[in-house]
N, CA and C atoms as a LAMMPS dump frame, in Angstrom:
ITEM: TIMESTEP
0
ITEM: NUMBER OF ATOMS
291
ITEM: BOX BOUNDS ff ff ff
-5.0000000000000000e+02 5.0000000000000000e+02
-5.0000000000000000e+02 5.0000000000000000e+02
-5.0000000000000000e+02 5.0000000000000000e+02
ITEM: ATOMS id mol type element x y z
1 1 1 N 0.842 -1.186 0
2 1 2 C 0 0 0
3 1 3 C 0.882 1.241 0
4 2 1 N 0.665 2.003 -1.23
5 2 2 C 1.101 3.72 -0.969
6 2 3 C 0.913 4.602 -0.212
7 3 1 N 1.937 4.9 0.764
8 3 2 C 1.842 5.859 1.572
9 3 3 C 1.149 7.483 1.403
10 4 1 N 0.808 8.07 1.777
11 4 2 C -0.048 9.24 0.734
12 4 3 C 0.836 10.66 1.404
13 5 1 N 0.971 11.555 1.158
14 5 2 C 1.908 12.379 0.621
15 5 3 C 1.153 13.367 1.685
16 6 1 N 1.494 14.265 2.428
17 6 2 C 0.585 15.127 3.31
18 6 3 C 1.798 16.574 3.64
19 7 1 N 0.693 17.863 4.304
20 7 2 C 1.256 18.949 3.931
21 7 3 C 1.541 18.762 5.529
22 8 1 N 2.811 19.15 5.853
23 8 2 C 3.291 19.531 7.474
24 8 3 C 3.41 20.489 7.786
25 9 1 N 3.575 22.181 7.095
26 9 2 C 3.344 22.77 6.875
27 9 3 C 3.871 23.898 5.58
28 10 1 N 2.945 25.475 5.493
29 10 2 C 3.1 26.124 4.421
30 10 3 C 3.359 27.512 4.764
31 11 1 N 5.152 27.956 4.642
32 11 2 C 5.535 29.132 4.792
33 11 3 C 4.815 29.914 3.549
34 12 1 N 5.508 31.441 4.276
35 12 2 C 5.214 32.66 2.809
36 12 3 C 6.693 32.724 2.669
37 13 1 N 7.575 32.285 2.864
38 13 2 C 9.268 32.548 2.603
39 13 3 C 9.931 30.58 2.962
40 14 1 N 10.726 30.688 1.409
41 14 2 C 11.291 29.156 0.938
42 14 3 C 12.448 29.245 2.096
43 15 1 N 13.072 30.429 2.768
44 15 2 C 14.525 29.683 3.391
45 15 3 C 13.494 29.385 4.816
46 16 1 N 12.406 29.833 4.839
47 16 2 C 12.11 28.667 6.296
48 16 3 C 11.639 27.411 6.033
49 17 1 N 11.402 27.158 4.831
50 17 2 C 10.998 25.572 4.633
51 17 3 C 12.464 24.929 4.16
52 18 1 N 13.644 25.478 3.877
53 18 2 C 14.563 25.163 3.849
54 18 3 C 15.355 24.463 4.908
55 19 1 N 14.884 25.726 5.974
56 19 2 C 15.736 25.345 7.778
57 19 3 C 15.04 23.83 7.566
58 20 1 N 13.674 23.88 7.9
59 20 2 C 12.731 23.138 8.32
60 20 3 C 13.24 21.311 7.634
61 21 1 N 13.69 21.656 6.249
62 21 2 C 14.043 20.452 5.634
63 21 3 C 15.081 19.859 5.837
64 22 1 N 15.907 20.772 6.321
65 22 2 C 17.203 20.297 6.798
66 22 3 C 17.263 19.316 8.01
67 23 1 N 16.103 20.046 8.774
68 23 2 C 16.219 19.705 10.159
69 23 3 C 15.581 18.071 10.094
70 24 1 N 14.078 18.075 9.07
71 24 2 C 13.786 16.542 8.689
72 24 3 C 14.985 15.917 8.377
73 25 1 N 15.952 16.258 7.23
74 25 2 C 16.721 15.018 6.743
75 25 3 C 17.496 14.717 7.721
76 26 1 N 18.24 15.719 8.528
77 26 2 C 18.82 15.218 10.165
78 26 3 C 18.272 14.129 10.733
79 27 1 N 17.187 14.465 11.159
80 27 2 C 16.626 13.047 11.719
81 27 3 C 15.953 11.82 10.961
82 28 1 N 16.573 11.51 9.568
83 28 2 C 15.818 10.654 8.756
84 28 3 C 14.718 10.596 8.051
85 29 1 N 14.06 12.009 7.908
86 29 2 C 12.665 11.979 7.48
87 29 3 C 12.585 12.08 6.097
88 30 1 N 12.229 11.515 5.365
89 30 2 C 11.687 12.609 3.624
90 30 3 C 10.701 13.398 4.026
91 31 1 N 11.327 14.799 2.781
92 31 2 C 10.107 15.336 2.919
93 31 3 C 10.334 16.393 1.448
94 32 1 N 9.331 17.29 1.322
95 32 2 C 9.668 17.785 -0.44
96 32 3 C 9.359 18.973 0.109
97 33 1 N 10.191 20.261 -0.327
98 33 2 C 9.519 21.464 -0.61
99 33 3 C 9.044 21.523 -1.992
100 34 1 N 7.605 22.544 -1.778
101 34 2 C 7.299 22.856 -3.266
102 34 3 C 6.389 23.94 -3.148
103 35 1 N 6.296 24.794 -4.039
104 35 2 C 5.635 25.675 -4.319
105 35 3 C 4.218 25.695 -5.667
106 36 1 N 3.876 24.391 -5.384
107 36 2 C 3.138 23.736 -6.648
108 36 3 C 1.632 24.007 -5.777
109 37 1 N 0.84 24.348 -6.752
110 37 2 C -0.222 24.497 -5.884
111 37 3 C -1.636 24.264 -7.213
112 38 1 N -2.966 24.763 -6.839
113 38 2 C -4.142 24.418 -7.898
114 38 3 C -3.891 25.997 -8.36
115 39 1 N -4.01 25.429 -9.941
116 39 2 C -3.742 26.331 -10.905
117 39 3 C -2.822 27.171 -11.268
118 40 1 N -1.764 26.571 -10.799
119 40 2 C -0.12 27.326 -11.017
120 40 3 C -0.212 28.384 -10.016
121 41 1 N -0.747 28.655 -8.9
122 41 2 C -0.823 30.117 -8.296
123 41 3 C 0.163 29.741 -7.173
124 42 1 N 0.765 30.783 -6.865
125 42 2 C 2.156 30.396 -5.817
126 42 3 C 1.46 31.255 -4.919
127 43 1 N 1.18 30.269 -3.746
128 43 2 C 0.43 30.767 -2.321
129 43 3 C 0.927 30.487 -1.253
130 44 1 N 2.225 29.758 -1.657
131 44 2 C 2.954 29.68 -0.411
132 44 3 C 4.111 28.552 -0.906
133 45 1 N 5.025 28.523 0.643
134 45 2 C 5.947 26.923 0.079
135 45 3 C 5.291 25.874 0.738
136 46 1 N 5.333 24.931 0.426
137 46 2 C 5.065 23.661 1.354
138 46 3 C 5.981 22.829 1.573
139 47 1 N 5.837 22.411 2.805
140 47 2 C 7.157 21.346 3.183
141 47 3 C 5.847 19.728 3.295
142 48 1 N 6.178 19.049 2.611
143 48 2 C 5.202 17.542 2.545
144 48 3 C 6.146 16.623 2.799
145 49 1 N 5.75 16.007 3.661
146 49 2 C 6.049 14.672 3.873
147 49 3 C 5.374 13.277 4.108
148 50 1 N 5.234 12.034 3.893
149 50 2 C 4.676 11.061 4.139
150 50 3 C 4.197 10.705 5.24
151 51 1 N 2.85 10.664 5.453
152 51 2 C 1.602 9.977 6.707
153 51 3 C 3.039 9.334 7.123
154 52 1 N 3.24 8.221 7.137
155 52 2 C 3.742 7.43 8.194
156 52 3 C 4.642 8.316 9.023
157 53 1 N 5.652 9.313 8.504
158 53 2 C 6.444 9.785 9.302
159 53 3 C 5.788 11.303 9.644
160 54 1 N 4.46 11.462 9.308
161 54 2 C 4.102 12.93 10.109
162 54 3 C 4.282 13.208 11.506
163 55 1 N 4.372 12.167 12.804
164 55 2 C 4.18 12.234 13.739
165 55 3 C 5.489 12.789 14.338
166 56 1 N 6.344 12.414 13.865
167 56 2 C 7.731 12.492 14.041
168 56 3 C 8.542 13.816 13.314
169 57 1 N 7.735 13.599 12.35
170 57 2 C 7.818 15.244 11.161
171 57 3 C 7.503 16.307 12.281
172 58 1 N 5.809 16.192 12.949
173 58 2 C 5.598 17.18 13.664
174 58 3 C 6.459 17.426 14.653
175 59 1 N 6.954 16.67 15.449
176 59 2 C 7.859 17.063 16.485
177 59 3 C 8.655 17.783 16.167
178 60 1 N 9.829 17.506 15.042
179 60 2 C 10.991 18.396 14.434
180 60 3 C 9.979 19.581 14.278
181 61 1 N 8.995 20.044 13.25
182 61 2 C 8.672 21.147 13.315
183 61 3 C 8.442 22.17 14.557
184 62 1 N 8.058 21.51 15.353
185 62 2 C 7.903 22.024 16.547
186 62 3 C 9.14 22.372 17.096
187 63 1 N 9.416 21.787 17.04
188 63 2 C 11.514 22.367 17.888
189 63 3 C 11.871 23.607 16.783
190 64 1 N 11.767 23.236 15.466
191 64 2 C 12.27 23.946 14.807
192 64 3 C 11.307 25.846 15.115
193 65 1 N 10.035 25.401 15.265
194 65 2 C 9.014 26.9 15.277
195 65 3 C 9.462 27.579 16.736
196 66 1 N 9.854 26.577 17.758
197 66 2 C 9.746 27.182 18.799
198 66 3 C 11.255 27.732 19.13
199 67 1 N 12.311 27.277 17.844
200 67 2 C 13.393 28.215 17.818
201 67 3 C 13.921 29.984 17.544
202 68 1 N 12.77 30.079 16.798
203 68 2 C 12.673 31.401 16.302
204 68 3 C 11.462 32.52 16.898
205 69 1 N 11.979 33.723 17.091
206 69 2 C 10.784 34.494 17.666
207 69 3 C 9.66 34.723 16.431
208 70 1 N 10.044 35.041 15.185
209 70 2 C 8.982 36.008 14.406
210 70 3 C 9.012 34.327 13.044
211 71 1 N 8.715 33.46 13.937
212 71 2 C 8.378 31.913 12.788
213 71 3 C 7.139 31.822 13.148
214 72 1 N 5.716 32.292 13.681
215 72 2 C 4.422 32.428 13.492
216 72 3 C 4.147 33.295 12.701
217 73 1 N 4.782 34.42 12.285
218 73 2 C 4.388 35.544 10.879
219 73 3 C 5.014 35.037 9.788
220 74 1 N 5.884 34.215 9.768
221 74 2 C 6.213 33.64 8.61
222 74 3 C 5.318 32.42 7.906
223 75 1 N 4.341 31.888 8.923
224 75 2 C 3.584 30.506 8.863
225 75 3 C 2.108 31.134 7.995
226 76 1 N 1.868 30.355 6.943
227 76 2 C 0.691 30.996 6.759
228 76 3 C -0.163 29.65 6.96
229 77 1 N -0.058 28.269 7.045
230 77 2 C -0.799 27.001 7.581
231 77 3 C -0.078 26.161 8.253
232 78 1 N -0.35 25.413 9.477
233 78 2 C 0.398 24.341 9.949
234 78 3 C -0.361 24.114 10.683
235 79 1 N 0.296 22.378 10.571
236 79 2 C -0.466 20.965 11.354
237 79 3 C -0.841 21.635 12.707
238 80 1 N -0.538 22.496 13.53
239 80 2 C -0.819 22.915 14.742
240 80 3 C -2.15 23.634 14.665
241 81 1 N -2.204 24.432 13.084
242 81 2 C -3.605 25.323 13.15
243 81 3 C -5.18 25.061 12.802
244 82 1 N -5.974 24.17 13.546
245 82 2 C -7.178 24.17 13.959
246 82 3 C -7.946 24.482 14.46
247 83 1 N -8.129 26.054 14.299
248 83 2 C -8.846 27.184 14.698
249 83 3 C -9.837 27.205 13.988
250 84 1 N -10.109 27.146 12.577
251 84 2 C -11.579 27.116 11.891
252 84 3 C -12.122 25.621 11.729
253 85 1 N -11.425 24.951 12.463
254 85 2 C -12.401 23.756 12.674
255 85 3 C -13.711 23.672 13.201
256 86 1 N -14.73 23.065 13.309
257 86 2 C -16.092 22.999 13.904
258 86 3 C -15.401 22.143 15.582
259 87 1 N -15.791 21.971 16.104
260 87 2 C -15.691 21.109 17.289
261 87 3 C -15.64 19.864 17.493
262 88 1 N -16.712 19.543 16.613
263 88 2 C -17.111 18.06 16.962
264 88 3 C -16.148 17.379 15.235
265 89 1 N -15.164 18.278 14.765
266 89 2 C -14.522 17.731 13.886
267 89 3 C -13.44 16.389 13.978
268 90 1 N -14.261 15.314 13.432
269 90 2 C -13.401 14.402 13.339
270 90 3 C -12.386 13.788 12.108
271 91 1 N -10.926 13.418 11.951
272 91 2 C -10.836 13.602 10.569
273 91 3 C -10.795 11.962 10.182
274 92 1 N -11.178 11.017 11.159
275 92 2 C -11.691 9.816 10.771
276 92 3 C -12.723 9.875 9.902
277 93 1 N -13.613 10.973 9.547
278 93 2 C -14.793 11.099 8.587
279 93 3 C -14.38 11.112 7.322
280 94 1 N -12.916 11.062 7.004
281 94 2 C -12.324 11.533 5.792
282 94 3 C -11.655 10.451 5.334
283 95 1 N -11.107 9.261 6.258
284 95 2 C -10.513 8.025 5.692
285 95 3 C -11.179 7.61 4.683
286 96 1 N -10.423 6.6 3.839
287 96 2 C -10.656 5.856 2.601
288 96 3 C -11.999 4.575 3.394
289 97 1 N -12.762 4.454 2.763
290 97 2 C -13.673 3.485 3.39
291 97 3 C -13.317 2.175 2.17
């Protein structure tokens, strides 16, 4: 089974998804920057890496965000931000059945 490809998060500036990638391949992770998005529109970078190693992805990100003072104005999405979620959001509703 193919592992499926997921966003860990999406700067507005490539040298912080740069730090950020560095810091994955340190600890063994893949992961891709890209600036590929729907309809050629560049809305940000993304750093993606593979479901299996998100859990572990997130941690590095986390060390890495909580290194810098002004790395929340640089963030325009990340795995941490679930603020316009509903409440009772579950994302088991979204698995492959």
């Amino acid at each position: 089974m193919e592992d499926k490809i997921v966003t860990l998060v999406k700067y507005r500036y490539p040298y912080r998804a740069e730090i950020l990638k560095a810091r994955l391949q340190e600890e063994g992770i893949d992961c891709i920057v890209t600036t590929e998005s729907a309809f050629s529109l560049v809305d940000g970078v993304k750093v993606l890496v593979l479901q299996k190693d998100f859990e572990r992805a997130l941690k590095v990100y986390r060390q890495v965000r909580d290194l810098y003072d002004t790395h929340s104005k640089d963030v325009i999405e990340d795995a941490d931000d679930d603020s316009d979620l509903p409440e009772d959001f579950d994302e088991g509703d979204f698995e492959d059945k």
